[in-house]
PDB file of N, CA, C and O in Angstrom:
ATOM      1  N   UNK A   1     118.257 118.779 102.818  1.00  0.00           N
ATOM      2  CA  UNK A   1     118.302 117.481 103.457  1.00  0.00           C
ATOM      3  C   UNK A   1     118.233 116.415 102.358  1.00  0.00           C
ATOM      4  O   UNK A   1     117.212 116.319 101.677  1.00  0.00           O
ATOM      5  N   UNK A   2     119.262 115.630 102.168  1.00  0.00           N
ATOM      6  CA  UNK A   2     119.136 114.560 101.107  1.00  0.00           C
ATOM      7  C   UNK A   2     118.743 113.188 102.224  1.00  0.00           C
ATOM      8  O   UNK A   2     119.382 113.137 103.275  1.00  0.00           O
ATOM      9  N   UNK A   3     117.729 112.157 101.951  1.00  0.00           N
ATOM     10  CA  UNK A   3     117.299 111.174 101.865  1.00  0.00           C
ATOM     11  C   UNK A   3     117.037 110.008 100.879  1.00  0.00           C
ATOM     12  O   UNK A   3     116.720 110.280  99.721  1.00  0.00           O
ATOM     13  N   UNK A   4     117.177 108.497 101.355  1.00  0.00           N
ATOM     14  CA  UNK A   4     117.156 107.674 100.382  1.00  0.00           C
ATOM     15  C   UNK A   4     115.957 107.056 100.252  1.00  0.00           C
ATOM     16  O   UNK A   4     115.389 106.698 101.283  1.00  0.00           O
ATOM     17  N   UNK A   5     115.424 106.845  99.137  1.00  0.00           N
ATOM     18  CA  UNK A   5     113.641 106.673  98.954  1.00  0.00           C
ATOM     19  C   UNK A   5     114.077 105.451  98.391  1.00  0.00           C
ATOM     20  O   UNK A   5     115.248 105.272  98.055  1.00  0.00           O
ATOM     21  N   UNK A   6     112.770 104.207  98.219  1.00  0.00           N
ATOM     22  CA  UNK A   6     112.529 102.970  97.486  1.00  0.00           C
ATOM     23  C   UNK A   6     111.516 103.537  96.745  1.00  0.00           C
ATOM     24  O   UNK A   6     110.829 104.517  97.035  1.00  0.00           O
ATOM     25  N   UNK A   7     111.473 102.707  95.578  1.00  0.00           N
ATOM     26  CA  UNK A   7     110.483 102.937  94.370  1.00  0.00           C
ATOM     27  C   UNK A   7     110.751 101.549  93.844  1.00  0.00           C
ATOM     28  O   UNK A   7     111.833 101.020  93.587  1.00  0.00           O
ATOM     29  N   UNK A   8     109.038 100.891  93.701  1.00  0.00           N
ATOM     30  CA  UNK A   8     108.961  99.648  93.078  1.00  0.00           C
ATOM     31  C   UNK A   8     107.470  99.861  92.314  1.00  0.00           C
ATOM     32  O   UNK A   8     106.717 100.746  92.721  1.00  0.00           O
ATOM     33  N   UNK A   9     107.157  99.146  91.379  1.00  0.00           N
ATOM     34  CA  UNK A   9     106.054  99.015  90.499  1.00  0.00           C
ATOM     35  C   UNK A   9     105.262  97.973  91.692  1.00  0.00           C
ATOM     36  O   UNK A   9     105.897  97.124  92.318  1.00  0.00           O
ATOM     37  N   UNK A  10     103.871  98.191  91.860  1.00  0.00           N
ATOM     38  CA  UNK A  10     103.197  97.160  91.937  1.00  0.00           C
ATOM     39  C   UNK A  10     102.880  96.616  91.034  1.00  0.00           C
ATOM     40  O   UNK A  10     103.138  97.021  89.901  1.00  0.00           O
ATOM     41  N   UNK A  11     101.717  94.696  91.486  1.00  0.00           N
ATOM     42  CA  UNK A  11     101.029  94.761  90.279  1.00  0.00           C
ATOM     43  C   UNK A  11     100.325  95.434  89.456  1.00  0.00           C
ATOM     44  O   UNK A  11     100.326  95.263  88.236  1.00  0.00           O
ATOM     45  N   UNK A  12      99.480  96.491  90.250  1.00  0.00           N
ATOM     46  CA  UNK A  12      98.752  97.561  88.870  1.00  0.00           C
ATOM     47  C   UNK A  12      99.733  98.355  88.153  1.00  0.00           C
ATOM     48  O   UNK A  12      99.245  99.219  87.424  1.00  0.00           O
ATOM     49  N   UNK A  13     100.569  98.300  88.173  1.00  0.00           N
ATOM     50  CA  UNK A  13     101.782  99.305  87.361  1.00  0.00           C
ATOM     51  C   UNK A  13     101.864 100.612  88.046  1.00  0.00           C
ATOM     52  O   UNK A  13     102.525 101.464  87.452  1.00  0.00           O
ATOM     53  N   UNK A  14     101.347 100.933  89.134  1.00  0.00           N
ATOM     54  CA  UNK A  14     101.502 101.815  89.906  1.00  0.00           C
ATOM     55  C   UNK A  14     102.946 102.168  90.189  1.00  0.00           C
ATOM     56  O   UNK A  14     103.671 101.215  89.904  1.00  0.00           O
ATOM     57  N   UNK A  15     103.740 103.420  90.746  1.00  0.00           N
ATOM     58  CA  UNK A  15     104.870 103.024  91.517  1.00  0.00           C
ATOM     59  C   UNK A  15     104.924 103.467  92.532  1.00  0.00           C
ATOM     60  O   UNK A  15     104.835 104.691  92.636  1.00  0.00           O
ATOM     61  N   UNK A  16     105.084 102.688  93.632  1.00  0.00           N
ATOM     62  CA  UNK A  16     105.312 103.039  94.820  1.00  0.00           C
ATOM     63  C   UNK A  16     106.758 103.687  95.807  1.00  0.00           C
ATOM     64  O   UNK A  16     107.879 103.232  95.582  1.00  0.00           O
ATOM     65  N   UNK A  17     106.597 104.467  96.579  1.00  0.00           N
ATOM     66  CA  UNK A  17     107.814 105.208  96.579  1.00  0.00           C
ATOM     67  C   UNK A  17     107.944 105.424  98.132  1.00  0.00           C
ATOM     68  O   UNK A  17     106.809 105.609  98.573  1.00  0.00           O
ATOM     69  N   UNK A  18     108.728 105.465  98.963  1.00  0.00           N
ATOM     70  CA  UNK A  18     109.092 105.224 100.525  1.00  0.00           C
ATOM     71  C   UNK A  18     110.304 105.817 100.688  1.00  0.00           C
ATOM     72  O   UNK A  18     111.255 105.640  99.926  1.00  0.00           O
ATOM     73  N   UNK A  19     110.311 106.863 102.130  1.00  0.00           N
ATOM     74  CA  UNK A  19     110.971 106.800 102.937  1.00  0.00           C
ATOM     75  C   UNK A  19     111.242 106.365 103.720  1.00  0.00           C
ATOM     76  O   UNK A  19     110.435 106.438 104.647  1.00  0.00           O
ATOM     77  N   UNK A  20     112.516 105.606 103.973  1.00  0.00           N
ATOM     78  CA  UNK A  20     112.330 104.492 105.124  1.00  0.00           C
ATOM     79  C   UNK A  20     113.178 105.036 106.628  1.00  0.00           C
ATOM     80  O   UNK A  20     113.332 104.556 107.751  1.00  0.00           O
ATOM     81  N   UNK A  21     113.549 106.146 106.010  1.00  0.00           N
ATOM     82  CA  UNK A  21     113.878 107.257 107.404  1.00  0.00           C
ATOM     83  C   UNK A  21     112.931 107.682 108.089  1.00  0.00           C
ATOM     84  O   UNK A  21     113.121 107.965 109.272  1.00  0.00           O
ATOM     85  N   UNK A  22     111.784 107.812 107.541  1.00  0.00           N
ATOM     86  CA  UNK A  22     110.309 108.612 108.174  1.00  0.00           C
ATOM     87  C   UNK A  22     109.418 107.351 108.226  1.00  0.00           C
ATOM     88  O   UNK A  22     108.807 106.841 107.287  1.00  0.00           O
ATOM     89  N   UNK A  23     109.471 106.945 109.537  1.00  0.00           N
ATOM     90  CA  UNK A  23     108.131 106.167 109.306  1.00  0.00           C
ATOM     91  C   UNK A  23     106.537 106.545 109.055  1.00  0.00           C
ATOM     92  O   UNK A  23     105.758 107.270 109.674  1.00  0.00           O
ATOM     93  N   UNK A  24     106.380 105.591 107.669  1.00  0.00           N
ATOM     94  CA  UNK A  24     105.077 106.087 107.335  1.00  0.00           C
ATOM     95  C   UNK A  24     104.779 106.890 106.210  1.00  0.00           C
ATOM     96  O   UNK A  24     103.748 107.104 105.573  1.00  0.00           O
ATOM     97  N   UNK A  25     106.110 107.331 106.118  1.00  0.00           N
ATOM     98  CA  UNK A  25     105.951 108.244 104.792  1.00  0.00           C
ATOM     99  C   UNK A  25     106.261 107.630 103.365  1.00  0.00           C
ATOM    100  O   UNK A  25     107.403 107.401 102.968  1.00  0.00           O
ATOM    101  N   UNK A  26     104.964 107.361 102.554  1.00  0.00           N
ATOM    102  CA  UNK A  26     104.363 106.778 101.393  1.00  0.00           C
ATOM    103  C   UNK A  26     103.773 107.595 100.118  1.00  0.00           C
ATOM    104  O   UNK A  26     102.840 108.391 100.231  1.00  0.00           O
ATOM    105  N   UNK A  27     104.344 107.342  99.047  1.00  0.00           N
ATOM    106  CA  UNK A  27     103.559 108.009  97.980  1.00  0.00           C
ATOM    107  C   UNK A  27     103.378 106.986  96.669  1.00  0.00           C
ATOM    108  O   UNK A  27     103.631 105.802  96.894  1.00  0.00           O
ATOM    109  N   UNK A  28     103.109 107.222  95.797  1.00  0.00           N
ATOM    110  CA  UNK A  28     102.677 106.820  94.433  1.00  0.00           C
ATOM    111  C   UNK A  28     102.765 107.485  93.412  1.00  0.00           C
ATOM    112  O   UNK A  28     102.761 108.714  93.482  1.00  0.00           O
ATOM    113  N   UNK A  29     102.872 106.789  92.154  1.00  0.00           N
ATOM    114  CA  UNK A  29     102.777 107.719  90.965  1.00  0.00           C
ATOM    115  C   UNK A  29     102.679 106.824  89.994  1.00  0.00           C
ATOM    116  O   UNK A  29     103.288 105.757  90.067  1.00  0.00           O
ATOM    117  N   UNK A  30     101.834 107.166  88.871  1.00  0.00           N
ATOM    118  CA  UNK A  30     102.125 106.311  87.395  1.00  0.00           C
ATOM    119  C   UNK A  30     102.510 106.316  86.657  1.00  0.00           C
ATOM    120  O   UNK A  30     102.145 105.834  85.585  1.00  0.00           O
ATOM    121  N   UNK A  31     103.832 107.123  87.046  1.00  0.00           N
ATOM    122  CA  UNK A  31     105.736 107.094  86.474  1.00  0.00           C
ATOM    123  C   UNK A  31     106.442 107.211  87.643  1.00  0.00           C
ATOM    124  O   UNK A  31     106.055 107.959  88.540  1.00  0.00           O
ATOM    125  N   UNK A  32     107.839 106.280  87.761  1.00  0.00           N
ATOM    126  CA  UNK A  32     108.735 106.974  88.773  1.00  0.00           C
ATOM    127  C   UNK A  32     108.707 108.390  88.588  1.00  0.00           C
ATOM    128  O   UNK A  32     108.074 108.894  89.516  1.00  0.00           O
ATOM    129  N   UNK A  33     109.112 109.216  87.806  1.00  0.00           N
ATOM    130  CA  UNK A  33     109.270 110.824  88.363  1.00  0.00           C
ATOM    131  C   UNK A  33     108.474 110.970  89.123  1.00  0.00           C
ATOM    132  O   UNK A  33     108.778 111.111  90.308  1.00  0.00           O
ATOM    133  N   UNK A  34     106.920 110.989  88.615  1.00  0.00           N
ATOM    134  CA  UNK A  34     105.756 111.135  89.250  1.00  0.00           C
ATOM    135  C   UNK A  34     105.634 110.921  90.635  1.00  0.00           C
ATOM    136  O   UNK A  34     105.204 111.556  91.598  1.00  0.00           O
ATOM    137  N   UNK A  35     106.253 109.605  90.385  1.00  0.00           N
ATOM    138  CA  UNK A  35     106.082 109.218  92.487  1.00  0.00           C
ATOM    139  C   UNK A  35     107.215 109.587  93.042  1.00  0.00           C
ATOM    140  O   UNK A  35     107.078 109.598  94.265  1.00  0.00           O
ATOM    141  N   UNK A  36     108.482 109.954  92.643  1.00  0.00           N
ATOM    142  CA  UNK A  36     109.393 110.613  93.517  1.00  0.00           C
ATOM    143  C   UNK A  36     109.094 112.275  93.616  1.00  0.00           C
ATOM    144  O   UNK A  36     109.391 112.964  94.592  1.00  0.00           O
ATOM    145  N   UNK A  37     108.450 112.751  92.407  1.00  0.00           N
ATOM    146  CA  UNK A  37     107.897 114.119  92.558  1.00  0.00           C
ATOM    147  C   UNK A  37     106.988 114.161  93.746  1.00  0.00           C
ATOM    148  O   UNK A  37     107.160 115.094  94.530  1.00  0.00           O
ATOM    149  N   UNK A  38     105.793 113.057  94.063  1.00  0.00           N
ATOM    150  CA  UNK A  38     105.434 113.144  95.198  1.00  0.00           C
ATOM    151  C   UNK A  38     105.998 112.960  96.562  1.00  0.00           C
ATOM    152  O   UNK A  38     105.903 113.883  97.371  1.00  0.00           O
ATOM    153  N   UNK A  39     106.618 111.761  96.902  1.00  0.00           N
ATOM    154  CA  UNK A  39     107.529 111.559  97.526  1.00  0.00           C
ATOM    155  C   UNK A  39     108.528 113.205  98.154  1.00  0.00           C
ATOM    156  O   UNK A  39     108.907 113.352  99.316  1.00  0.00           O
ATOM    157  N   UNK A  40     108.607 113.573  97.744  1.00  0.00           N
ATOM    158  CA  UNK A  40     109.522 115.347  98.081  1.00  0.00           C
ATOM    159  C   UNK A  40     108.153 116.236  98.694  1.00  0.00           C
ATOM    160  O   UNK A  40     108.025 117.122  99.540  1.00  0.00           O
ATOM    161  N   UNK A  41     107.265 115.527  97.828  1.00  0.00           N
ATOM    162  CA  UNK A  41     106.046 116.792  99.226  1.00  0.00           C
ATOM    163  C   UNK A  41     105.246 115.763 100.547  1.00  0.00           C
ATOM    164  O   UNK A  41     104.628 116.073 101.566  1.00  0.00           O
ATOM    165  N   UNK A  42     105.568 114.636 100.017  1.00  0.00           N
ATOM    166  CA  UNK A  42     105.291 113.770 101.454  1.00  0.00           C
ATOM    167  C   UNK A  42     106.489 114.042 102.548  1.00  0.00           C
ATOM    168  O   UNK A  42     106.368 114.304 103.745  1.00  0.00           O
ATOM    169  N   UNK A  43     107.441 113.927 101.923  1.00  0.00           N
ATOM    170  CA  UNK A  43     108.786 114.171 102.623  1.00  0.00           C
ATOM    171  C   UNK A  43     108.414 115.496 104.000  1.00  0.00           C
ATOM    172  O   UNK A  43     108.389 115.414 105.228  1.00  0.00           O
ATOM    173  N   UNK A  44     108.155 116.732 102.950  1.00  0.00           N
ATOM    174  CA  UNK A  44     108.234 117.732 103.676  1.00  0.00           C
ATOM    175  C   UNK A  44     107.056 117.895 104.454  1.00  0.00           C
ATOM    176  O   UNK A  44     107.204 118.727 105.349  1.00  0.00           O
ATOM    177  N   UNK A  45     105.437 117.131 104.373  1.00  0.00           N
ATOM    178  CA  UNK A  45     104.224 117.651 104.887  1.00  0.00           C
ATOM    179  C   UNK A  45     104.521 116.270 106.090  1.00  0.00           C
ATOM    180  O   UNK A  45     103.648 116.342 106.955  1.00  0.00           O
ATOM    181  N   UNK A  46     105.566 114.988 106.376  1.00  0.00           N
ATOM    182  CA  UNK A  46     105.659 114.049 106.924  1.00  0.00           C
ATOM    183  C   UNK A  46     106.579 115.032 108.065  1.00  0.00           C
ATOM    184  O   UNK A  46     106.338 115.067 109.272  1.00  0.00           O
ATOM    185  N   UNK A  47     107.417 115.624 107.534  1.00  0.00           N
ATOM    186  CA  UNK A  47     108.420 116.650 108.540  1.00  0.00           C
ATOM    187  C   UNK A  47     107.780 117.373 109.257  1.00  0.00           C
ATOM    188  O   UNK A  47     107.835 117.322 110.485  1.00  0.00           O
ATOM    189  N   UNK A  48     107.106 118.122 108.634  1.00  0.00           N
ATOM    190  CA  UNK A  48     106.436 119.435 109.404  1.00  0.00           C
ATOM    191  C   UNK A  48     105.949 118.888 110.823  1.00  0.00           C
ATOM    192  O   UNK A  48     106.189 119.317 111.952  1.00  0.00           O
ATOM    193  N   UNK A  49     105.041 117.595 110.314  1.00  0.00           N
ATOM    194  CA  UNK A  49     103.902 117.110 111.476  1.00  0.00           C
ATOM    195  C   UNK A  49     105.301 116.068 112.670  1.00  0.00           C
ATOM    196  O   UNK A  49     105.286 115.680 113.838  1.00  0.00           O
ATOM    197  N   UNK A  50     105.938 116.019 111.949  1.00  0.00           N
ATOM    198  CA  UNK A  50     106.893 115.399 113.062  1.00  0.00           C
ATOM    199  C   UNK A  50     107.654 116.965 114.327  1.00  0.00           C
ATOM    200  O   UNK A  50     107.739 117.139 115.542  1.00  0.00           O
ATOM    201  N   UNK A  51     108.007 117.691 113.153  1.00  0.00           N
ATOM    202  CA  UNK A  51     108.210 118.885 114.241  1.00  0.00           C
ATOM    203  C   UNK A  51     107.354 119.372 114.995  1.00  0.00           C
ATOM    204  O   UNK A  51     107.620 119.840 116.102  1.00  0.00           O
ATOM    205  N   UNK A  52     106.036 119.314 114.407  1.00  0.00           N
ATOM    206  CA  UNK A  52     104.644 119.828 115.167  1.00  0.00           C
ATOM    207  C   UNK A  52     104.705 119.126 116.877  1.00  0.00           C
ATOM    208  O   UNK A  52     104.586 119.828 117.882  1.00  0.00           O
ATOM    209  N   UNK A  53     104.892 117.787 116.894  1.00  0.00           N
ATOM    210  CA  UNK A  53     104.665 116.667 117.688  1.00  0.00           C
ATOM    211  C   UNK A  53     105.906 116.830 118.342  1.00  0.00           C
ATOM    212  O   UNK A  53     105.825 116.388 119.487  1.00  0.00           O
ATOM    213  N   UNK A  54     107.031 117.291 118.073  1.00  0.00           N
ATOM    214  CA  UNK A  54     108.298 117.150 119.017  1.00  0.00           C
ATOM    215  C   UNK A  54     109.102 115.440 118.928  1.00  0.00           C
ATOM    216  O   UNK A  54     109.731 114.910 119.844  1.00  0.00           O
ATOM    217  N   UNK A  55     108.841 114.874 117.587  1.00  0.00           N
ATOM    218  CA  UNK A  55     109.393 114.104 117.121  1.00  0.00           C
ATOM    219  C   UNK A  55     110.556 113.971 116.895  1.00  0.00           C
ATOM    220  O   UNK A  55     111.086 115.066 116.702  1.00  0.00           O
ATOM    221  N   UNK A  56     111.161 113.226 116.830  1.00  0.00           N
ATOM    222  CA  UNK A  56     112.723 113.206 116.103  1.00  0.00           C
ATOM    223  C   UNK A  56     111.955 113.097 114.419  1.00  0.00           C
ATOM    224  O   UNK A  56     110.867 112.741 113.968  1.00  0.00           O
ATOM    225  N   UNK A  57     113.378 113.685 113.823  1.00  0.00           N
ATOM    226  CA  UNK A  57     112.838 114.125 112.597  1.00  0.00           C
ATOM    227  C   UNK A  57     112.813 112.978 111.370  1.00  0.00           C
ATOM    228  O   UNK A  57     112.019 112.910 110.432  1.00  0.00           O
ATOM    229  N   UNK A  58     114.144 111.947 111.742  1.00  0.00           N
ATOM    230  CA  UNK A  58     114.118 110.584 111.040  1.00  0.00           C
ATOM    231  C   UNK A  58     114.489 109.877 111.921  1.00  0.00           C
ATOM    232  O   UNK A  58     115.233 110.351 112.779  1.00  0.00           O
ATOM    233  N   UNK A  59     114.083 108.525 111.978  1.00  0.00           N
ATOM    234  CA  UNK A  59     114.833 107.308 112.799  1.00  0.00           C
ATOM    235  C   UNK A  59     116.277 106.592 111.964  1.00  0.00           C
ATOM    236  O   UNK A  59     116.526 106.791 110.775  1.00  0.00           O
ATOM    237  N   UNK A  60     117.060 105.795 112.835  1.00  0.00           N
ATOM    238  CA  UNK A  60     118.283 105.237 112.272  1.00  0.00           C
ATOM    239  C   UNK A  60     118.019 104.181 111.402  1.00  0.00           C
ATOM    240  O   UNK A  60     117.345 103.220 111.772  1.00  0.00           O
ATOM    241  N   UNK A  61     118.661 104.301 109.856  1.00  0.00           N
ATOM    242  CA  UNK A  61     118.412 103.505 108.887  1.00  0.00           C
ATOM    243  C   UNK A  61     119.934 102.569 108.611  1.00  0.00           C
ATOM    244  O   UNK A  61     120.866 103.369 108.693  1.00  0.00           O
ATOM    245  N   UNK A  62     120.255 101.680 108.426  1.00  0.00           N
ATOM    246  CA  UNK A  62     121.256 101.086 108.325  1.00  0.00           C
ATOM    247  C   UNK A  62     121.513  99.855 107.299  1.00  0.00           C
ATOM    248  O   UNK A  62     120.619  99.011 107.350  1.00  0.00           O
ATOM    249  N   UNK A  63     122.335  99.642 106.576  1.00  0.00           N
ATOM    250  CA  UNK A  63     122.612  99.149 105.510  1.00  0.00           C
ATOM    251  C   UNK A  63     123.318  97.951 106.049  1.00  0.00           C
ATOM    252  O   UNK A  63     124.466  98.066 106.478  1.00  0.00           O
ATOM    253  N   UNK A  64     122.561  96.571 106.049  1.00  0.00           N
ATOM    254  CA  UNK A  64     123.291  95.498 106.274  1.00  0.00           C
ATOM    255  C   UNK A  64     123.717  94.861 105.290  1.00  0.00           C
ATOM    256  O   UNK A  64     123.517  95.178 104.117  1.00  0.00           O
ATOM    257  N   UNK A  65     124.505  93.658 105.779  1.00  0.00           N
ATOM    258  CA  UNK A  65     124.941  92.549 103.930  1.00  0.00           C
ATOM    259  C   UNK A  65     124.508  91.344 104.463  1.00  0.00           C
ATOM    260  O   UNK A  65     125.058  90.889 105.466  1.00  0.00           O
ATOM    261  N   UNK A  66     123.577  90.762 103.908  1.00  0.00           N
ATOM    262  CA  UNK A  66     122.941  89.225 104.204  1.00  0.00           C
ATOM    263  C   UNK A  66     123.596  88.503 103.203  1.00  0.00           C
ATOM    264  O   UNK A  66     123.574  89.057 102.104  1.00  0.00           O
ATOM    265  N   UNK A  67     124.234  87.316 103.269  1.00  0.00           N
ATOM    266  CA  UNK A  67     124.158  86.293 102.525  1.00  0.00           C
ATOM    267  C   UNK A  67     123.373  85.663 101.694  1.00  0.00           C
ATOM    268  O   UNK A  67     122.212  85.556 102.089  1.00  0.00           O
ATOM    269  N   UNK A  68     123.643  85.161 100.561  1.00  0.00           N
ATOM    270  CA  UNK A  68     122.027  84.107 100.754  1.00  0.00           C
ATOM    271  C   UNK A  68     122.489  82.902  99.535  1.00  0.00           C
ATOM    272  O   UNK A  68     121.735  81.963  99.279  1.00  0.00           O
TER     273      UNK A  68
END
C-alpha cells in the first residue's frame, strides 16, 4: 500500500510526520528518516485498529489548486 505522508520541522527541530489518509495517524523523529521510519509503523499499528473496529481503512484525500 503506498501512501502520501507530510513531514515538517517544528520549532524544537523535531520532525513531524502525518498521514493525512488516516485520521490521526502522527509520528516524530529527530531526522526525517527517523520520523518517516516511524511513520510506516504508525501506518500499520493505525490500520490494524481501524480493521479491528470495521473502519474504512483511509478516508478521501484530494489535491486542490488555490490561488493566492
Amino acid at each position: 500500500m503506498k501512501l502520501i505522508i507530510t513531514i515538517f520541522q517544528d520549532e524544537d527541530g523535531i520532525f513531524i510526520v502525518e498521514c493525512p489518509s488516516i485520521p490521526g495517524c502522527v509520528s516524530q523523529g529527530k531526522t526525517e528518516a527517523e520520523a518517516e521510519q516511524n511513520i510506516q509503523e504508525a501506518i500499520k499499528e493505525c490500520l490494524e485498529v481501524r480493521v479491528e473496529k470495521g473502519m474504512p481503512l483511509t478516508v478521501i484525500t484530494r489535491e486542490v489548486e488555490v490561488f493566492v
